[in-house]
Jmol script that loads the backbone (N, CA, C; Angstrom):
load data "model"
ATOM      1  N   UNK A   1       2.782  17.083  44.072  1.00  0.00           N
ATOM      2  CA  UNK A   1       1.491  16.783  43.479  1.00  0.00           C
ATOM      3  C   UNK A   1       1.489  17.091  41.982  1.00  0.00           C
ATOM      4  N   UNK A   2       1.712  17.918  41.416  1.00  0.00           N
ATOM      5  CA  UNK A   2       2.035  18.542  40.123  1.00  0.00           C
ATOM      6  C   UNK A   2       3.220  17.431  38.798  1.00  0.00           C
ATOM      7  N   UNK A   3       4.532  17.135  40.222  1.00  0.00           N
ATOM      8  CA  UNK A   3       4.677  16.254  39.683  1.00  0.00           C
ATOM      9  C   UNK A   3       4.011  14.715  38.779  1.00  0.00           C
ATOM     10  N   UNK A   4       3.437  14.028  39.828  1.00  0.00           N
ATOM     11  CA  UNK A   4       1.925  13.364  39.654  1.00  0.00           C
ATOM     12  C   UNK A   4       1.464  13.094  38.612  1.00  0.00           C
ATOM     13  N   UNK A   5       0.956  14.388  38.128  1.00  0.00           N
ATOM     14  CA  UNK A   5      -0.286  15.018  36.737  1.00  0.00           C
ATOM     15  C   UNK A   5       0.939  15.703  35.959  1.00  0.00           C
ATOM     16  N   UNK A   6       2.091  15.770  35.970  1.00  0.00           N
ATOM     17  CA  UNK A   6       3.052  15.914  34.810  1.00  0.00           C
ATOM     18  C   UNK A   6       3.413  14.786  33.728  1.00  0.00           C
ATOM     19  N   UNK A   7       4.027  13.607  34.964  1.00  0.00           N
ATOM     20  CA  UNK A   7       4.322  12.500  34.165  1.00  0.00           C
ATOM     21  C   UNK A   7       3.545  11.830  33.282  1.00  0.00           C
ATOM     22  N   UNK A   8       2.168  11.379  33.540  1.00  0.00           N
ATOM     23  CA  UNK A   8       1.078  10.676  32.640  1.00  0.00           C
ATOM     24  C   UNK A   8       1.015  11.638  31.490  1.00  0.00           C
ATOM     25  N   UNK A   9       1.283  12.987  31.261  1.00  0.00           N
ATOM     26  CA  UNK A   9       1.241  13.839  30.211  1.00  0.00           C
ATOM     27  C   UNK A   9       2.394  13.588  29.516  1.00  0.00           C
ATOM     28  N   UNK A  10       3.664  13.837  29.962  1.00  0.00           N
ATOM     29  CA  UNK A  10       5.079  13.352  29.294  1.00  0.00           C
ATOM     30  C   UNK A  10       4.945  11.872  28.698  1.00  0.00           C
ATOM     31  N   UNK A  11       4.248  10.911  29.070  1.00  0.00           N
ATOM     32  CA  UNK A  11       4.131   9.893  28.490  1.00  0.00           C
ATOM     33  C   UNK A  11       3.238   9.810  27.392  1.00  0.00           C
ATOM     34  N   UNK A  12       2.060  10.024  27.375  1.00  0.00           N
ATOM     35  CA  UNK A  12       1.309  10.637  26.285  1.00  0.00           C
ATOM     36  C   UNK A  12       1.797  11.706  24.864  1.00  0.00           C
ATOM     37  N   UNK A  13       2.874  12.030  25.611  1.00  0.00           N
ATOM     38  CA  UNK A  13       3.315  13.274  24.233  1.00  0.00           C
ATOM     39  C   UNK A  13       4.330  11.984  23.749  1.00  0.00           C
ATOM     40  N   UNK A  14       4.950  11.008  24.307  1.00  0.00           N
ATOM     41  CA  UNK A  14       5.875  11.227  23.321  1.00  0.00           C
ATOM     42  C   UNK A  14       5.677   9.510  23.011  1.00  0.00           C
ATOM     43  N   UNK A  15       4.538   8.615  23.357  1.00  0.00           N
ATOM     44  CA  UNK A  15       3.736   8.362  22.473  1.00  0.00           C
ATOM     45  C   UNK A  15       2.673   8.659  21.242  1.00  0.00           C
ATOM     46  N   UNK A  16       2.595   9.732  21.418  1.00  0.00           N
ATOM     47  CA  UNK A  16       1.800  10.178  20.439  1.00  0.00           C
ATOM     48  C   UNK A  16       2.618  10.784  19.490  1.00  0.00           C
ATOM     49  N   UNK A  17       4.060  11.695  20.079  1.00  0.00           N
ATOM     50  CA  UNK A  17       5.237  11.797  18.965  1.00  0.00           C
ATOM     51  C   UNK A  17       5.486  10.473  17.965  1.00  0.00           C
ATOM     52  N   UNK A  18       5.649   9.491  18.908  1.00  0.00           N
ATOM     53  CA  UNK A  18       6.596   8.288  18.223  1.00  0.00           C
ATOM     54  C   UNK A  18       5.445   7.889  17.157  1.00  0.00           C
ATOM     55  N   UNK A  19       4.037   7.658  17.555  1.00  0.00           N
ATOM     56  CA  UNK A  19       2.960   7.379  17.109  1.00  0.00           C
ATOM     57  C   UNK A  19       3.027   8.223  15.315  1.00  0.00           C
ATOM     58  N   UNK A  20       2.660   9.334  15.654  1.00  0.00           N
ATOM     59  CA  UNK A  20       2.607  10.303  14.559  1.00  0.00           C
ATOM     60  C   UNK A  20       4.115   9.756  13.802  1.00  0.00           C
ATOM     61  N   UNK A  21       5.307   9.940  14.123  1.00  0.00           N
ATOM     62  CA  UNK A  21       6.500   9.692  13.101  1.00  0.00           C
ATOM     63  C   UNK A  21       6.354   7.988  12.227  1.00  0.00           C
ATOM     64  N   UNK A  22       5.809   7.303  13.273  1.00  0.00           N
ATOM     65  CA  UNK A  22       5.577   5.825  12.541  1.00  0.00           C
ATOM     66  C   UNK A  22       4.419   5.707  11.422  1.00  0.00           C
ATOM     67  N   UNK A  23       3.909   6.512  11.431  1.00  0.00           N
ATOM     68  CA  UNK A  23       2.506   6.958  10.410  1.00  0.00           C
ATOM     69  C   UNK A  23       3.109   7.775   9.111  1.00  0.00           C
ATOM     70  N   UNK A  24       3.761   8.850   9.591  1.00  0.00           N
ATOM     71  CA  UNK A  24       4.008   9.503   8.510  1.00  0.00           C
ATOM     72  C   UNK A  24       5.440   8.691   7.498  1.00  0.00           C
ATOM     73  N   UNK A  25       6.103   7.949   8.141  1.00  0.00           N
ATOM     74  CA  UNK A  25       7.251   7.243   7.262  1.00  0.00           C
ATOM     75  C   UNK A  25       6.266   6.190   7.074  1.00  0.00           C
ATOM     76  N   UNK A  26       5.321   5.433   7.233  1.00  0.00           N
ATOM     77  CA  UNK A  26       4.590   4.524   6.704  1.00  0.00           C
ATOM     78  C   UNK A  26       3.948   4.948   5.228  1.00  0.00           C
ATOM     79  N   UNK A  27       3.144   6.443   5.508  1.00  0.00           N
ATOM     80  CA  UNK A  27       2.390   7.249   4.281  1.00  0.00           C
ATOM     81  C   UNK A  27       3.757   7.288   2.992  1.00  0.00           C
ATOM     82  N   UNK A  28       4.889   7.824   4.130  1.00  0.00           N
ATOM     83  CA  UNK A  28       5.488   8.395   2.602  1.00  0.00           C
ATOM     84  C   UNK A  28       6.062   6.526   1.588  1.00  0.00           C
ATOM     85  N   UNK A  29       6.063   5.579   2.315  1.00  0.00           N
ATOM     86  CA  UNK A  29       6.760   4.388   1.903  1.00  0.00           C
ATOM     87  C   UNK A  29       5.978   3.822   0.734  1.00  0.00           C
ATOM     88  N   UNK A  30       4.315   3.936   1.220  1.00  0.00           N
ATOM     89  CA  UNK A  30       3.494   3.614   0.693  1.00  0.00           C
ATOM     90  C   UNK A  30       2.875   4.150  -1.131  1.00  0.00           C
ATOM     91  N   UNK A  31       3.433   5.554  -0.754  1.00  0.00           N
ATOM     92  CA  UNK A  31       3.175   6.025  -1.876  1.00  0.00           C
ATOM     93  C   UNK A  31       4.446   6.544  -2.896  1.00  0.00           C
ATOM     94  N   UNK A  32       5.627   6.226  -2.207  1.00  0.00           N
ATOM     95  CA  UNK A  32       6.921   6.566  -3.443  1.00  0.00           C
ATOM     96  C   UNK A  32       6.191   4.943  -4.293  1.00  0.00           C
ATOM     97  N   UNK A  33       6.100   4.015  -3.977  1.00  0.00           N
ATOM     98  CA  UNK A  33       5.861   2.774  -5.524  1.00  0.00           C
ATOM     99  C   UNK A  33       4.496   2.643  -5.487  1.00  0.00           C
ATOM    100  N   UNK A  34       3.599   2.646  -6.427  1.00  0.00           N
ATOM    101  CA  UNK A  34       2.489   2.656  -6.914  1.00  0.00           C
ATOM    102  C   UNK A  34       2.021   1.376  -7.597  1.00  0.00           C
ATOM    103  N   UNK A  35       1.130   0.605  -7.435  1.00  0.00           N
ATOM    104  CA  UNK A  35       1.069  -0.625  -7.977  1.00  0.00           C
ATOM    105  C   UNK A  35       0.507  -0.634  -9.388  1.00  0.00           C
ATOM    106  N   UNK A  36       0.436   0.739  -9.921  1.00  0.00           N
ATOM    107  CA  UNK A  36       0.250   0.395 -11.275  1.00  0.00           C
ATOM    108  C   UNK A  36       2.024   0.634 -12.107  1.00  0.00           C
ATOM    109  N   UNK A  37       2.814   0.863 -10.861  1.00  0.00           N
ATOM    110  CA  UNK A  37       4.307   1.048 -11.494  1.00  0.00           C
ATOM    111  C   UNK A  37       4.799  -0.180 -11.949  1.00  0.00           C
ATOM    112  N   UNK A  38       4.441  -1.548 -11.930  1.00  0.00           N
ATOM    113  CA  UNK A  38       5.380  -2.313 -12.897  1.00  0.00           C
ATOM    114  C   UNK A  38       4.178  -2.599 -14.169  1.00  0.00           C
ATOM    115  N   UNK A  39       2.907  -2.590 -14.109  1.00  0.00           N
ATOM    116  CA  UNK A  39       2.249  -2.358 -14.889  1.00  0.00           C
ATOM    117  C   UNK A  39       2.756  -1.680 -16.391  1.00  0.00           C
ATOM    118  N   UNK A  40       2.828  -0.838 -15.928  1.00  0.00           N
ATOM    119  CA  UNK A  40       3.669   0.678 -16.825  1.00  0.00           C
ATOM    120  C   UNK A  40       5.071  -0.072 -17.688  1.00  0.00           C
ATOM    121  N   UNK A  41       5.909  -0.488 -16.665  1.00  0.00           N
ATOM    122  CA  UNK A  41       7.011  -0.655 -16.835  1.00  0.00           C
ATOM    123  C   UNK A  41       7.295  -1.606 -17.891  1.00  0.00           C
ATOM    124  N   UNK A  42       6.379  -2.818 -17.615  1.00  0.00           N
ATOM    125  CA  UNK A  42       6.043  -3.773 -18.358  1.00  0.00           C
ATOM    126  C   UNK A  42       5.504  -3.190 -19.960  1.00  0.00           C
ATOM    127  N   UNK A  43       4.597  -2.056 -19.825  1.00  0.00           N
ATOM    128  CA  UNK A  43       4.246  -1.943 -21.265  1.00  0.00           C
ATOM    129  C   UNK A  43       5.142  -1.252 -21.762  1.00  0.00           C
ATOM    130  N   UNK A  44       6.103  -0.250 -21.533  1.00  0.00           N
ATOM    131  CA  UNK A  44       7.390   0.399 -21.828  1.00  0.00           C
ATOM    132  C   UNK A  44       8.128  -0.608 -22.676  1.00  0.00           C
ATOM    133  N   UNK A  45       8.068  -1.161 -21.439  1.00  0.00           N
ATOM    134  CA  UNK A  45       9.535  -3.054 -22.161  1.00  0.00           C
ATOM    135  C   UNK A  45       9.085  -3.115 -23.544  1.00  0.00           C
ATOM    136  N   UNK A  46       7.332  -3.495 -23.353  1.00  0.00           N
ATOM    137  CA  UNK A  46       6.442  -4.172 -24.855  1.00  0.00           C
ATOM    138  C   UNK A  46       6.726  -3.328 -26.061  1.00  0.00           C
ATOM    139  N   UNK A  47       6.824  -1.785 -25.378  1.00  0.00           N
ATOM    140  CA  UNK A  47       6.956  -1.280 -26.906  1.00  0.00           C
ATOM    141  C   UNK A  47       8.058  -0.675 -27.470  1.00  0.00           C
ATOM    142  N   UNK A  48       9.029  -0.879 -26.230  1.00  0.00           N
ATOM    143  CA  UNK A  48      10.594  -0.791 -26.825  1.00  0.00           C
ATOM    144  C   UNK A  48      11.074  -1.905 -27.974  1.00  0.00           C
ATOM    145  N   UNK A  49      10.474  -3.058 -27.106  1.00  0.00           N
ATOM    146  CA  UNK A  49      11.293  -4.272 -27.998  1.00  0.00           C
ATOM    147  C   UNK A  49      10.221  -4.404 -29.339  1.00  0.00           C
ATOM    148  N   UNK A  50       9.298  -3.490 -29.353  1.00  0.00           N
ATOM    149  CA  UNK A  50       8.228  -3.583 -30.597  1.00  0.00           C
ATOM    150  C   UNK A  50       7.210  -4.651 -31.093  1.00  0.00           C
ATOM    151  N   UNK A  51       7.653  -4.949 -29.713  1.00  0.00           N
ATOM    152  CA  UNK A  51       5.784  -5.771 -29.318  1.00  0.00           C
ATOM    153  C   UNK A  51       4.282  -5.689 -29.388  1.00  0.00           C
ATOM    154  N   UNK A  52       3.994  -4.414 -29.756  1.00  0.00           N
ATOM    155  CA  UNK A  52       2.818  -3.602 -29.446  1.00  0.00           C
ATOM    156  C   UNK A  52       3.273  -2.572 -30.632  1.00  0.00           C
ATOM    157  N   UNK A  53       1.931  -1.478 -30.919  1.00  0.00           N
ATOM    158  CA  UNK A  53       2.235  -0.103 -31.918  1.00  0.00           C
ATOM    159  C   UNK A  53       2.345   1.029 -30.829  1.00  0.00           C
ATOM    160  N   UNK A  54       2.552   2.054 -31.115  1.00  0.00           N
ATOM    161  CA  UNK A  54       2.255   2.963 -30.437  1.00  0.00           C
ATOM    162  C   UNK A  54       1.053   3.379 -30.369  1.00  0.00           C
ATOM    163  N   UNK A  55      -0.307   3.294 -31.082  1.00  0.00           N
ATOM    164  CA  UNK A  55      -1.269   3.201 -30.763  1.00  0.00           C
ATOM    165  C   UNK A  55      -1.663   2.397 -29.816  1.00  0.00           C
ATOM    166  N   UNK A  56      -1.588   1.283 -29.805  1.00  0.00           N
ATOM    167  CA  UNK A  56      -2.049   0.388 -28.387  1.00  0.00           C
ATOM    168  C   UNK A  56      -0.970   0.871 -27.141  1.00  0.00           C
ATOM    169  N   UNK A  57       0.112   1.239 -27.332  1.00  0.00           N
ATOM    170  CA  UNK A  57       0.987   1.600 -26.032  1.00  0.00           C
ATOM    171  C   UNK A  57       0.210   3.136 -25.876  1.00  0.00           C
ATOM    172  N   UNK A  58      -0.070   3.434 -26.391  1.00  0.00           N
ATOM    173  CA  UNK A  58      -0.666   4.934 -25.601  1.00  0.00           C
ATOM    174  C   UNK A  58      -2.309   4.077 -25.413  1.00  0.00           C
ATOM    175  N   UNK A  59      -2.994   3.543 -25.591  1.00  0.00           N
ATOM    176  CA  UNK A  59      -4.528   3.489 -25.663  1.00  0.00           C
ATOM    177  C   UNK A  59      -4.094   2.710 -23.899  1.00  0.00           C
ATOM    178  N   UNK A  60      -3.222   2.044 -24.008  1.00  0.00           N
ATOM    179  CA  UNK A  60      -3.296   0.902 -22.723  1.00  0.00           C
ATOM    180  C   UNK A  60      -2.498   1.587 -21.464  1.00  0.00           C
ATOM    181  N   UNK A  61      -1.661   2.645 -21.781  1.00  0.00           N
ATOM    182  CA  UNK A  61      -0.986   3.628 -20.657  1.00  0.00           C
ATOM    183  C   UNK A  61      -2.662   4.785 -20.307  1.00  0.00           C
ATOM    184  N   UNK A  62      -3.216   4.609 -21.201  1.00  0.00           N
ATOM    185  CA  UNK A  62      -4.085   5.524 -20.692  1.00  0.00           C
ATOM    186  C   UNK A  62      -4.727   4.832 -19.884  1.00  0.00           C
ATOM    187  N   UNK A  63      -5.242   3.486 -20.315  1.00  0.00           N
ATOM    188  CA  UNK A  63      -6.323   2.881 -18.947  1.00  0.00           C
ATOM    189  C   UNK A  63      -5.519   3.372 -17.974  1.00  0.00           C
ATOM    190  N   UNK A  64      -4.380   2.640 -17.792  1.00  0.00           N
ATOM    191  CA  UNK A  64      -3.658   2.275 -16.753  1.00  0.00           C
ATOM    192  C   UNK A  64      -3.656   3.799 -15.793  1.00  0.00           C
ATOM    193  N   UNK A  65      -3.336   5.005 -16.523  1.00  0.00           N
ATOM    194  CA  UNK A  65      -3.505   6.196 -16.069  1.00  0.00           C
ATOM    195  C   UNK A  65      -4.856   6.691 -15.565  1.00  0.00           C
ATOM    196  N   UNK A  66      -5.803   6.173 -16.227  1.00  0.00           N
ATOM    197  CA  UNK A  66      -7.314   6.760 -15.822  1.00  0.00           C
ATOM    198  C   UNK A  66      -7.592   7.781 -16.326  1.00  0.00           C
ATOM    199  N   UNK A  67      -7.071   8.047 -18.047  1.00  0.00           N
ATOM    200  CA  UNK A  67      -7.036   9.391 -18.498  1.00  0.00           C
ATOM    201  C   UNK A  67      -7.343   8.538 -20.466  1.00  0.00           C
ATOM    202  N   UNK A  68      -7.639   9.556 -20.855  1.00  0.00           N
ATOM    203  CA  UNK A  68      -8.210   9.224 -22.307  1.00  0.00           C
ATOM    204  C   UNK A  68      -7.149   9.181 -23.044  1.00  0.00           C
ATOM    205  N   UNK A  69      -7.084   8.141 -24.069  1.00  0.00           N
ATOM    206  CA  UNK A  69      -5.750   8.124 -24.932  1.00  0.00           C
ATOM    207  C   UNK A  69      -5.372   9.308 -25.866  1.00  0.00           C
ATOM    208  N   UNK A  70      -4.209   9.402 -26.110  1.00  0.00           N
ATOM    209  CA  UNK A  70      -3.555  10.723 -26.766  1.00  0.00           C
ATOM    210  C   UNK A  70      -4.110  10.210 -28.273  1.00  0.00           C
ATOM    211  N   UNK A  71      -4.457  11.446 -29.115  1.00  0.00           N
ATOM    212  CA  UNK A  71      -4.946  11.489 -30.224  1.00  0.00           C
ATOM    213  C   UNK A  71      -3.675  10.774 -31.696  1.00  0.00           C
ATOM    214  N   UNK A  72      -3.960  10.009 -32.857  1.00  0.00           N
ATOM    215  CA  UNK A  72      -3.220   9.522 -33.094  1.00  0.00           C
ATOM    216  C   UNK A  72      -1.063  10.347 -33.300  1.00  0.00           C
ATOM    217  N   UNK A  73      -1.653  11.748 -34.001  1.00  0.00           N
ATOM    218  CA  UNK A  73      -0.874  12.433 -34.452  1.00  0.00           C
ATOM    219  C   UNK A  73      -0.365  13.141 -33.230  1.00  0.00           C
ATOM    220  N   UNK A  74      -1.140  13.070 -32.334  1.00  0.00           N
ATOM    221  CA  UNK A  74      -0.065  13.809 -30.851  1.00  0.00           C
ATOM    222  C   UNK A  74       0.972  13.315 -30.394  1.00  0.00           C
ATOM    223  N   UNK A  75       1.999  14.113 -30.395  1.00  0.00           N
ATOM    224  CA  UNK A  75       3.258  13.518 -29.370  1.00  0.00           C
ATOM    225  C   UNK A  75       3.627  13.996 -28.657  1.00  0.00           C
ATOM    226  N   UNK A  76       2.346  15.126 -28.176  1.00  0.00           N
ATOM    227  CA  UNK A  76       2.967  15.375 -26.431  1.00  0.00           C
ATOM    228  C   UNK A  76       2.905  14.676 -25.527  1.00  0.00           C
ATOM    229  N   UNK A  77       2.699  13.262 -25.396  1.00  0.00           N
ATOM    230  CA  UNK A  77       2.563  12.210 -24.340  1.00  0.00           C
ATOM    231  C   UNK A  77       4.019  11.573 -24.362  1.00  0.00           C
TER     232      UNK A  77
END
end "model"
wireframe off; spacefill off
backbone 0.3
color backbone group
């Protein structure tokens, strides 16, 4: 009898194992590339090849960041 009410539990755990591992390698896949990453990448390119000033490459990495642009004379960014 015990047997019974064991098995439906053993099946449940290791659906809910497999369940949980397919979630968490989904989370981590999702968030190693970021869709503002070719964004970025793209303005890098612009102001290597000197397409842009460094004023507009920091004013436009900041949108892109969601953070206020670095002051002109700063170069801790």
């Amino acid at each position: 009898m015990t047997a019974i009410l064991l098995f439906p539990m053993g099946i449940a755990f290791w659906i809910l194992l497999i369940a949980l591992i397919v979630l968490l390698v989904r989370g981590m896949r999702s968030t190693a590339r970021t869709p503002e990453e070719p964004a970025v990448r793209l303005l890098e390119d612009r102001y290597a090849r000197g397409e842009i000033t460094r004023e507009e490459f920091l004013e436009r990495r900041a949108l892109l960041d969601g953070t206020s642009p670095a002051a002109p004379g700063d170069a801790s960014r």
